[in-house]
HTML snippet that shows the backbone in 3Dmol.js (N, CA, C, O; Angstrom):
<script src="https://3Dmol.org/build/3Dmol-min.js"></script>
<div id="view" style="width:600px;height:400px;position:relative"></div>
<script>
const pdb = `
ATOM      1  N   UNK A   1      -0.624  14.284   4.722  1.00  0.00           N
ATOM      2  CA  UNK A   1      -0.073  12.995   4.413  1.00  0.00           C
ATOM      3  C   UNK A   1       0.127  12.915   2.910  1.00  0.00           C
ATOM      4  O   UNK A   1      -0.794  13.269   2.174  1.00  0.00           O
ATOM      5  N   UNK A   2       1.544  12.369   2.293  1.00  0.00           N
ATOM      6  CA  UNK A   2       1.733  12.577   0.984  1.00  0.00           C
ATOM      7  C   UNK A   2       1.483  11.069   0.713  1.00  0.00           C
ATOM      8  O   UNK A   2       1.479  10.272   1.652  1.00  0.00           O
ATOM      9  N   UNK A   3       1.238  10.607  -0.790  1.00  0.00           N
ATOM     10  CA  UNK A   3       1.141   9.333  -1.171  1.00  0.00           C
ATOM     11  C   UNK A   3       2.578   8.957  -2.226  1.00  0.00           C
ATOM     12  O   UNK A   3       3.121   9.928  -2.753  1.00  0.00           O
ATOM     13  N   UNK A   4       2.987   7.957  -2.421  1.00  0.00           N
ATOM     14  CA  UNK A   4       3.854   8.067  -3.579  1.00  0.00           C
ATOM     15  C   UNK A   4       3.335   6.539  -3.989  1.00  0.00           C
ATOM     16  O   UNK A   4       3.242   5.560  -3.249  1.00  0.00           O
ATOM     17  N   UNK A   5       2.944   6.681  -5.796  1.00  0.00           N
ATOM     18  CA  UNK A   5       2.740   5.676  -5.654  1.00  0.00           C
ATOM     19  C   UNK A   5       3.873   4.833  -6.808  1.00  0.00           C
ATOM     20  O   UNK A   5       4.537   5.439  -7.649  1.00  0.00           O
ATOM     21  N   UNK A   6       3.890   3.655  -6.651  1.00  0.00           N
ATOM     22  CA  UNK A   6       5.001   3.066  -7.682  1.00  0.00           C
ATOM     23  C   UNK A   6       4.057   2.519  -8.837  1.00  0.00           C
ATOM     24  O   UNK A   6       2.827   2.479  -8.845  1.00  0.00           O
ATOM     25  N   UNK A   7       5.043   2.069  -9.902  1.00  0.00           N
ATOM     26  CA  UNK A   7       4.606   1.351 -11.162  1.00  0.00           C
ATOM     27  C   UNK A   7       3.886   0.277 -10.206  1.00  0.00           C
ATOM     28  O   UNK A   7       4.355  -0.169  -9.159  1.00  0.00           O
ATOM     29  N   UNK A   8       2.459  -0.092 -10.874  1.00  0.00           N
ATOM     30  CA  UNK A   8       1.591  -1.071 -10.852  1.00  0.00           C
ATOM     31  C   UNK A   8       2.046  -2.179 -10.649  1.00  0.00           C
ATOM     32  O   UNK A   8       1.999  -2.882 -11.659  1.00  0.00           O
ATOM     33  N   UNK A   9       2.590  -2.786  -9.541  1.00  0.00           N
ATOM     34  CA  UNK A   9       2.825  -4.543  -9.763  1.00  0.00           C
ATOM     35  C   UNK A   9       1.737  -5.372  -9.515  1.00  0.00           C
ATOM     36  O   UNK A   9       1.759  -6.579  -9.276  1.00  0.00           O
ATOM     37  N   UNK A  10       0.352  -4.283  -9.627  1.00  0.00           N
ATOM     38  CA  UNK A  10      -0.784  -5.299  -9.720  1.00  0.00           C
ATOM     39  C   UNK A  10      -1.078  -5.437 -11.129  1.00  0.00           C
ATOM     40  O   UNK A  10      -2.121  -6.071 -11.284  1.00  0.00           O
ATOM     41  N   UNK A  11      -0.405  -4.985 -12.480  1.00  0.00           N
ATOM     42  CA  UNK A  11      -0.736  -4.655 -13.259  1.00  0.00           C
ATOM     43  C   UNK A  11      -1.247  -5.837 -14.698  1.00  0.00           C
ATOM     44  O   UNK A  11      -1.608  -5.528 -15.834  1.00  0.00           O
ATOM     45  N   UNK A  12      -1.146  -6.717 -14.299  1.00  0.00           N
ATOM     46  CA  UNK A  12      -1.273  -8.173 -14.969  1.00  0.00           C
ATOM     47  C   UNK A  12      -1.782  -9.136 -13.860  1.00  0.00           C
ATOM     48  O   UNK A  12      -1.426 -10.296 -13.652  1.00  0.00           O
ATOM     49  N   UNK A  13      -2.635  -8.436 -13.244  1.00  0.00           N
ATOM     50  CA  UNK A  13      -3.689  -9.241 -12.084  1.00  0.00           C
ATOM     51  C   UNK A  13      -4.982  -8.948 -12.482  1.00  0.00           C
ATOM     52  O   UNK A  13      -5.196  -7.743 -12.619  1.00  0.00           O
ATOM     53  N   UNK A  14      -5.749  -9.566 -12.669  1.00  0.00           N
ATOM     54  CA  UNK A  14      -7.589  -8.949 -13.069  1.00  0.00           C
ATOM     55  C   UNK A  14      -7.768  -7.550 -11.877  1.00  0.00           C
ATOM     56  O   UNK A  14      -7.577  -7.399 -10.670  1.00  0.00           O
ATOM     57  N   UNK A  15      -8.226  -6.727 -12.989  1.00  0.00           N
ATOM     58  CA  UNK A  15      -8.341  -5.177 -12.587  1.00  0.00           C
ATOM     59  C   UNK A  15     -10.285  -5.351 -11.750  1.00  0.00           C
ATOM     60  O   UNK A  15     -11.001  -4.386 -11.479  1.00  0.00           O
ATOM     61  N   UNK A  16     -10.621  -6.704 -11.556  1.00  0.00           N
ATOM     62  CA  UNK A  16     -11.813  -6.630 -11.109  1.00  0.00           C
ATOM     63  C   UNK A  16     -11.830  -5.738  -9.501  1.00  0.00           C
ATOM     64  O   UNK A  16     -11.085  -6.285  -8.688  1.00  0.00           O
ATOM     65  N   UNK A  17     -12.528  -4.526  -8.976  1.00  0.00           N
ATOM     66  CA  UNK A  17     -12.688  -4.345  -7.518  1.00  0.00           C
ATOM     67  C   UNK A  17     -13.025  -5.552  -6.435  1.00  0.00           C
ATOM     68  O   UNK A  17     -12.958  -5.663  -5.211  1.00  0.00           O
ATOM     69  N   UNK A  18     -13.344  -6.226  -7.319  1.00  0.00           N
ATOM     70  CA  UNK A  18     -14.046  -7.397  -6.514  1.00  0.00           C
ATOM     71  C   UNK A  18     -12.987  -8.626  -5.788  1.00  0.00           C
ATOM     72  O   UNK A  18     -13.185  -9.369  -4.827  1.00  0.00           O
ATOM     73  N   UNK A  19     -12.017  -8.498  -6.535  1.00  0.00           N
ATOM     74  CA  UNK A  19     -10.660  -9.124  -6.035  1.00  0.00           C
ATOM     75  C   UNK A  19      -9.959  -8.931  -4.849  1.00  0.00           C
ATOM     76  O   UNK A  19      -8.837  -8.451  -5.011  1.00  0.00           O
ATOM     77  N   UNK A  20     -10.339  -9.195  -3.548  1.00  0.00           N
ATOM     78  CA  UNK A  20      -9.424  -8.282  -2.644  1.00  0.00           C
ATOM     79  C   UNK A  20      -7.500  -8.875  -2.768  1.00  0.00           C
ATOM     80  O   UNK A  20      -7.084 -10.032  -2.717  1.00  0.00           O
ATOM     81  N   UNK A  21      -6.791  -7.728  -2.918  1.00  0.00           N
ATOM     82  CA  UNK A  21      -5.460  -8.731  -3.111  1.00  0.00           C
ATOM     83  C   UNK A  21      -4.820  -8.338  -1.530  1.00  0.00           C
ATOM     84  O   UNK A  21      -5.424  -7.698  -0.669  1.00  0.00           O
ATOM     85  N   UNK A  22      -3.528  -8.872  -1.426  1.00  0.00           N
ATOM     86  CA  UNK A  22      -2.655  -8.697  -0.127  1.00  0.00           C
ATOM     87  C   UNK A  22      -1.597  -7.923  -1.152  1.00  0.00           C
ATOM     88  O   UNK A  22      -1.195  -8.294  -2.254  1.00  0.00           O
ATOM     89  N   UNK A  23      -1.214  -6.422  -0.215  1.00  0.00           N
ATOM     90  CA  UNK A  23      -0.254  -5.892  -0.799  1.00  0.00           C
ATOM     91  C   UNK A  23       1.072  -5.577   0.469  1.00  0.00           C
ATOM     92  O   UNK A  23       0.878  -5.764   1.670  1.00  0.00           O
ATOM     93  N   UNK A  24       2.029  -5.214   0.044  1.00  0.00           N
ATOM     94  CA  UNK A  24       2.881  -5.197   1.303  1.00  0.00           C
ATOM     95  C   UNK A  24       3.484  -3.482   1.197  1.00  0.00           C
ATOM     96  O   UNK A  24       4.308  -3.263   0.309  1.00  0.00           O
ATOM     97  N   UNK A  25       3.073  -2.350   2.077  1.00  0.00           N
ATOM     98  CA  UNK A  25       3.098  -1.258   1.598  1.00  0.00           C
ATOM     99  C   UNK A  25       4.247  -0.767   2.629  1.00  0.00           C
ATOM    100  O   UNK A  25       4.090  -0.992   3.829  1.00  0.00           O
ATOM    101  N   UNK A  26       5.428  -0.080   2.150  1.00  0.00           N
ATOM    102  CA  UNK A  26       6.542   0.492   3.117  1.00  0.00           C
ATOM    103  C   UNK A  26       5.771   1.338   3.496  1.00  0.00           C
ATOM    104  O   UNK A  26       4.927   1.710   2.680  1.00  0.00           O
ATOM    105  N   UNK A  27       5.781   2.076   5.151  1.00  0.00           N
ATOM    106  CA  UNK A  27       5.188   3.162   5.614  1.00  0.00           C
ATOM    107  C   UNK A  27       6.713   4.022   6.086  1.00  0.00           C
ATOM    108  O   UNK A  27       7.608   3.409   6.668  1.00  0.00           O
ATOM    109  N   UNK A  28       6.830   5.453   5.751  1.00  0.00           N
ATOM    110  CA  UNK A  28       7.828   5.908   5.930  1.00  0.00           C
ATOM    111  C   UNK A  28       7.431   7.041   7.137  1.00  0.00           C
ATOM    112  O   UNK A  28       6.225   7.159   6.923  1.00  0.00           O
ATOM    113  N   UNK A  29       7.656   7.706   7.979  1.00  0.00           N
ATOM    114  CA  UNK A  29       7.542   7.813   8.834  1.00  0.00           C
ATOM    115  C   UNK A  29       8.301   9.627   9.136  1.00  0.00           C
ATOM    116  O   UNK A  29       9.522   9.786   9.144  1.00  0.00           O
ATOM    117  N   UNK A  30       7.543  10.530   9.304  1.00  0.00           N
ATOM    118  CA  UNK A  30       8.189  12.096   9.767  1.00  0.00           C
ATOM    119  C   UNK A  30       9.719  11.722  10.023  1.00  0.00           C
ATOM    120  O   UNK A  30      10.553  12.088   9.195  1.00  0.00           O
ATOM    121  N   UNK A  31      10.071  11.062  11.057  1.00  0.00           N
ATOM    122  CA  UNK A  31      10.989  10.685  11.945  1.00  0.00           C
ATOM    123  C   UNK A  31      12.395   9.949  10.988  1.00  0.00           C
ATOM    124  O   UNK A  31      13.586   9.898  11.293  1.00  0.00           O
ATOM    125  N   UNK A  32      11.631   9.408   9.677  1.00  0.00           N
ATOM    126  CA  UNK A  32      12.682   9.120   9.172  1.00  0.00           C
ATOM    127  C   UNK A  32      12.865   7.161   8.870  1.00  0.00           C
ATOM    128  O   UNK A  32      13.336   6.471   7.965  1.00  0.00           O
ATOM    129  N   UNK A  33      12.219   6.904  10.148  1.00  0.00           N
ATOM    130  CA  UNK A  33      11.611   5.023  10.406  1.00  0.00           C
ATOM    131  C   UNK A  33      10.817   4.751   8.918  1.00  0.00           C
ATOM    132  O   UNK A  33      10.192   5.385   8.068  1.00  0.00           O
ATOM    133  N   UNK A  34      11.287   3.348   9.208  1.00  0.00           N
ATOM    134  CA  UNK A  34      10.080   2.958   7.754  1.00  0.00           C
ATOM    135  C   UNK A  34       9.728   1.333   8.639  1.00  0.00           C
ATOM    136  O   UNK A  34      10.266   0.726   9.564  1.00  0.00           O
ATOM    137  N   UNK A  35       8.582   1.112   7.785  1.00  0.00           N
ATOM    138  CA  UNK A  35       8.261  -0.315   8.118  1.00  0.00           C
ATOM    139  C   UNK A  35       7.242  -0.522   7.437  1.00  0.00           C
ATOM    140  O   UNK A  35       6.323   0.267   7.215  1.00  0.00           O
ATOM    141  N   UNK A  36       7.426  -2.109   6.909  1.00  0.00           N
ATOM    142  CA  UNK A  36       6.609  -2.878   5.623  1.00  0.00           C
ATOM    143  C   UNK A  36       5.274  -3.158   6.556  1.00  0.00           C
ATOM    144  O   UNK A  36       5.271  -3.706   7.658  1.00  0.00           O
ATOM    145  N   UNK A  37       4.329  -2.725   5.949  1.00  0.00           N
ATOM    146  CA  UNK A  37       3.131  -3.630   6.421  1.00  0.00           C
ATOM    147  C   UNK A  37       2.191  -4.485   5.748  1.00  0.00           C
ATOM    148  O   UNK A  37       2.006  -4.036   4.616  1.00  0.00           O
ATOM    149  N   UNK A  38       1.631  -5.350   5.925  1.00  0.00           N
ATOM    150  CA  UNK A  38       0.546  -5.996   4.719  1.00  0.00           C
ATOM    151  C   UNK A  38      -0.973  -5.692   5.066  1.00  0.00           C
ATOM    152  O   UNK A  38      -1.445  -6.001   6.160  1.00  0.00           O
ATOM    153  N   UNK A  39      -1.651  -5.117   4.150  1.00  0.00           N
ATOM    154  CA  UNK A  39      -2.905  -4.803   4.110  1.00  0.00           C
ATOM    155  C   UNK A  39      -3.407  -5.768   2.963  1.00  0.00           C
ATOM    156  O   UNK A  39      -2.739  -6.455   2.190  1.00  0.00           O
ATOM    157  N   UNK A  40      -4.822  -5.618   3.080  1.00  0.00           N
ATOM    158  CA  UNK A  40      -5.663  -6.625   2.084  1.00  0.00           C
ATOM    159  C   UNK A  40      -6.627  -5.437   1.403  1.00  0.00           C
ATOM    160  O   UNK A  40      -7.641  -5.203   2.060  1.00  0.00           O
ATOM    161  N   UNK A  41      -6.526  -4.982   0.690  1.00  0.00           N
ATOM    162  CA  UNK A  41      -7.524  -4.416  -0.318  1.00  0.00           C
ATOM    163  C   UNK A  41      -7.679  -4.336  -1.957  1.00  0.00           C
ATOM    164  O   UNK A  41      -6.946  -4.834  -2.811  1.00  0.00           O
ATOM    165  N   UNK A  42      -8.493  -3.799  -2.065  1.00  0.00           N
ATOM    166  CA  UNK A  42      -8.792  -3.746  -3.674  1.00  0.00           C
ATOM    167  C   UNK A  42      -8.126  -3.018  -4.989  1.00  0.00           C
ATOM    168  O   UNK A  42      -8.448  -3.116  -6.174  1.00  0.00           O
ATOM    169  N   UNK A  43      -6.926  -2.137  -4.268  1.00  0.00           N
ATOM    170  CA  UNK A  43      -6.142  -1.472  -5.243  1.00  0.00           C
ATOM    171  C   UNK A  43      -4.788  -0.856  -4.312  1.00  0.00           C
ATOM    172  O   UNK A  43      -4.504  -0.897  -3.115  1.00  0.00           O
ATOM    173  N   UNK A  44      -4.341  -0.458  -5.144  1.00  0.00           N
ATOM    174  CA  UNK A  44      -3.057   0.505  -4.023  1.00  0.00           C
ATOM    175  C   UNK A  44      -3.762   1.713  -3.420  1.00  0.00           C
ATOM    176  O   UNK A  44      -3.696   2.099  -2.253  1.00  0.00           O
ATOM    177  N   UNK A  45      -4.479   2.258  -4.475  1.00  0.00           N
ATOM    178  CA  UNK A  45      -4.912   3.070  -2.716  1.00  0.00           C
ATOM    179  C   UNK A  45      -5.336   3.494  -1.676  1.00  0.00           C
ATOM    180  O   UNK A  45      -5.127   4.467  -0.950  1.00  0.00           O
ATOM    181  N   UNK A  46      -6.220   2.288  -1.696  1.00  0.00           N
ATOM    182  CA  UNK A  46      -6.623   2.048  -0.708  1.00  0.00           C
ATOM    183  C   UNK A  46      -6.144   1.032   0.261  1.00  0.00           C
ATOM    184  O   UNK A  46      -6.538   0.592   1.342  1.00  0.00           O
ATOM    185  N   UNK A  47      -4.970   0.793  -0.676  1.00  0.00           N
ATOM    186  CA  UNK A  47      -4.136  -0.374   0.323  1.00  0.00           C
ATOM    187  C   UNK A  47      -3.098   0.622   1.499  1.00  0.00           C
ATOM    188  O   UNK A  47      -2.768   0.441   2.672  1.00  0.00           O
ATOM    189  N   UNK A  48      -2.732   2.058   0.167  1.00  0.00           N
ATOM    190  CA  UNK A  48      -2.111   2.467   0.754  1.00  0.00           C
ATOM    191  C   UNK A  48      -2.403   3.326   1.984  1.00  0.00           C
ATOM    192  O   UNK A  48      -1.494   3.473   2.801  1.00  0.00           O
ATOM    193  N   UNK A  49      -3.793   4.006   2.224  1.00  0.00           N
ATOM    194  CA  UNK A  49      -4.439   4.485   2.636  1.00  0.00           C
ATOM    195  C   UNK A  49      -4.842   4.125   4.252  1.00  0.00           C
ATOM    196  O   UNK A  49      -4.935   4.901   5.203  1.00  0.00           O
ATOM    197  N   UNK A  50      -5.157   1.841   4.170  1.00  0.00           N
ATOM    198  CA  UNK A  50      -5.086   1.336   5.179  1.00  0.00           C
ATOM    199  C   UNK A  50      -3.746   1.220   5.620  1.00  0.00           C
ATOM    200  O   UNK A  50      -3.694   1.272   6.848  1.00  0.00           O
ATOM    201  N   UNK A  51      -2.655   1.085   5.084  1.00  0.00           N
ATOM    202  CA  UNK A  51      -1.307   1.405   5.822  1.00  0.00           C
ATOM    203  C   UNK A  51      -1.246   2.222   6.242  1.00  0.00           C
ATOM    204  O   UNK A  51      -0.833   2.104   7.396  1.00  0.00           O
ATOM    205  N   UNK A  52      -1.566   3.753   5.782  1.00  0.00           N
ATOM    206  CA  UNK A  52      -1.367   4.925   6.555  1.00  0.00           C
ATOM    207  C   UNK A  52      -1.741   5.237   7.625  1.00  0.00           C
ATOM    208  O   UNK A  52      -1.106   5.845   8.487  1.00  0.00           O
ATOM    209  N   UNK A  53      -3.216   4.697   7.677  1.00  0.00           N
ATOM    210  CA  UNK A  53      -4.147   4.931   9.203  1.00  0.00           C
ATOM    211  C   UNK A  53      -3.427   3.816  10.301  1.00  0.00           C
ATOM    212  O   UNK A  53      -3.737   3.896  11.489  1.00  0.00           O
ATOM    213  N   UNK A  54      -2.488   2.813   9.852  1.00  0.00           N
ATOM    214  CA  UNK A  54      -2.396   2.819  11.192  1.00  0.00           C
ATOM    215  C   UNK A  54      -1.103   2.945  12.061  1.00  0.00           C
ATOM    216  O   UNK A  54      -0.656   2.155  12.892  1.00  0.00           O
ATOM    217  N   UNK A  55      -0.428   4.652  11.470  1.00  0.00           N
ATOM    218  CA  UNK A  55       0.398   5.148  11.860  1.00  0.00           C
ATOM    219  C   UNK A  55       0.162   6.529  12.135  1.00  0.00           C
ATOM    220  O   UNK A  55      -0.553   7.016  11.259  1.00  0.00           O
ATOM    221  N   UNK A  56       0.543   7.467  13.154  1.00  0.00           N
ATOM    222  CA  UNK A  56      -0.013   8.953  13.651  1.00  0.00           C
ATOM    223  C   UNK A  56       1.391   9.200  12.518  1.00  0.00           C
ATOM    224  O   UNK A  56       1.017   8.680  11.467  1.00  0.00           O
ATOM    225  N   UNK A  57       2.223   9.531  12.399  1.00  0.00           N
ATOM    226  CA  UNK A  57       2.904  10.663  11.915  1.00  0.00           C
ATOM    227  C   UNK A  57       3.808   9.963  10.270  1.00  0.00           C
ATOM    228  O   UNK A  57       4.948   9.917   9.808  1.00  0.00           O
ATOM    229  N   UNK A  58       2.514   9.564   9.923  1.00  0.00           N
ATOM    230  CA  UNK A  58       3.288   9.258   8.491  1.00  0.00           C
ATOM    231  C   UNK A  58       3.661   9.974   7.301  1.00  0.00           C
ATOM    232  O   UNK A  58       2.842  10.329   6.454  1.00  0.00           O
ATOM    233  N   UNK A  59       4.754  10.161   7.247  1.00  0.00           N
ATOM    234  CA  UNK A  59       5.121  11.222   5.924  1.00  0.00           C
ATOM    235  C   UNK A  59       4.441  10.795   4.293  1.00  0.00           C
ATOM    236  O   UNK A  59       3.629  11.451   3.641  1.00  0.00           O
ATOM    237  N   UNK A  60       5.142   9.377   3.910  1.00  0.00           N
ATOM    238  CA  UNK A  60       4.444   9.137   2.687  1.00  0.00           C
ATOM    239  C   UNK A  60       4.525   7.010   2.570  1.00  0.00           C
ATOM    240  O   UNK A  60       4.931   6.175   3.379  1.00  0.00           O
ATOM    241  N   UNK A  61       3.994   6.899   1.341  1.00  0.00           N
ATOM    242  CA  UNK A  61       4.089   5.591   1.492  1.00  0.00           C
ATOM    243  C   UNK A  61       4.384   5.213   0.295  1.00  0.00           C
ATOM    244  O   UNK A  61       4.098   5.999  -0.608  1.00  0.00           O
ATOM    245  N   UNK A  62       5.123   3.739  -0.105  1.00  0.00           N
ATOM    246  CA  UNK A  62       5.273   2.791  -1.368  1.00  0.00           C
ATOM    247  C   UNK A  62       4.815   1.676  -0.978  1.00  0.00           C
ATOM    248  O   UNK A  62       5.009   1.062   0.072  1.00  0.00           O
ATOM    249  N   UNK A  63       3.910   1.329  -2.282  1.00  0.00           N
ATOM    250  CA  UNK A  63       3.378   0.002  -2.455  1.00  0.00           C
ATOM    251  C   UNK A  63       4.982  -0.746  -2.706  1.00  0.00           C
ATOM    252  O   UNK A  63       5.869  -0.343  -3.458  1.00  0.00           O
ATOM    253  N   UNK A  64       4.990  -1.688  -2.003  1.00  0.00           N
ATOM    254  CA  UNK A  64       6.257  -2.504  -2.227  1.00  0.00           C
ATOM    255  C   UNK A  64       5.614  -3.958  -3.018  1.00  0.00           C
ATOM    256  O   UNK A  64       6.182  -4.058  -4.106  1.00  0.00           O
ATOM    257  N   UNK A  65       4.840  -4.841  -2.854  1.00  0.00           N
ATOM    258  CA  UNK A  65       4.203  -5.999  -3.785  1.00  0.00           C
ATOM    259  C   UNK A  65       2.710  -6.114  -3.617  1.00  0.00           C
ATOM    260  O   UNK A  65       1.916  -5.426  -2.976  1.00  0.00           O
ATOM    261  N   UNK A  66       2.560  -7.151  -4.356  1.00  0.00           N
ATOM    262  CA  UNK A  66       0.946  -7.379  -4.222  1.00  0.00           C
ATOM    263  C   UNK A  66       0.822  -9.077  -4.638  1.00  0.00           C
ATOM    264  O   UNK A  66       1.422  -9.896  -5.334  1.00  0.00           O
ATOM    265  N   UNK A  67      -0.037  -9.030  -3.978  1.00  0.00           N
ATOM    266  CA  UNK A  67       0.084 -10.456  -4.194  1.00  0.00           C
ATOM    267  C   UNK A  67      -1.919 -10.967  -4.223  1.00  0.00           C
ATOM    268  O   UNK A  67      -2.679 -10.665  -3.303  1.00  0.00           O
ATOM    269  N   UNK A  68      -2.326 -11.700  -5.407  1.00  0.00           N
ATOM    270  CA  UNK A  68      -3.763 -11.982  -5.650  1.00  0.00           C
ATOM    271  C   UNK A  68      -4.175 -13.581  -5.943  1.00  0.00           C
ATOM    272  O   UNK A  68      -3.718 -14.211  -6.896  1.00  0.00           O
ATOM    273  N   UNK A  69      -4.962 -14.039  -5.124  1.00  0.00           N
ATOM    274  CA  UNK A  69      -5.186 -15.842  -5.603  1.00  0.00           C
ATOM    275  C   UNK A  69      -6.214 -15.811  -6.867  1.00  0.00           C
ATOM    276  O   UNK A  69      -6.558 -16.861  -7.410  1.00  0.00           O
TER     277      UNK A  69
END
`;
const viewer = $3Dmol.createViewer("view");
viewer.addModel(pdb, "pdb");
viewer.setStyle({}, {cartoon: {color: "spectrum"}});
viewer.zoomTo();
viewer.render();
</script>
């Protein structure tokens, strides 16, 4: 599984771990399919990471936004 990650658009959000934010991560797919999903975690990659698991044949992924209260 490859990762790709983009410029930080969490990057002027408090860098605390303790923050969980909502990010919206494209999952791209062997096959060629893509689809946005929203996960809740503490950075991209582990945001991106929970996007990945919940697809069997994912090629790679982009953080598409993030969003933190």
């Amino acid at each position: 599984m490859t990762y790709v990650m983009n410029s930080s658009f969490c990057s002027s959000l408090p860098t605390n771990r303790d923050i969980l934010k909502e990010y919206w991560v494209e999952v791209i797919l062997f096959d060629g399919e893509s689809e946005i999903v929203t996960v809740y975690a503490y950075n991209e990659e582990d945001a991106q990471s929970a996007a990945a698991s919940m697809f069997d044949d994912v090629d790679y992924t982009m953080v598409q936004g993030c969003f933190a209260q």
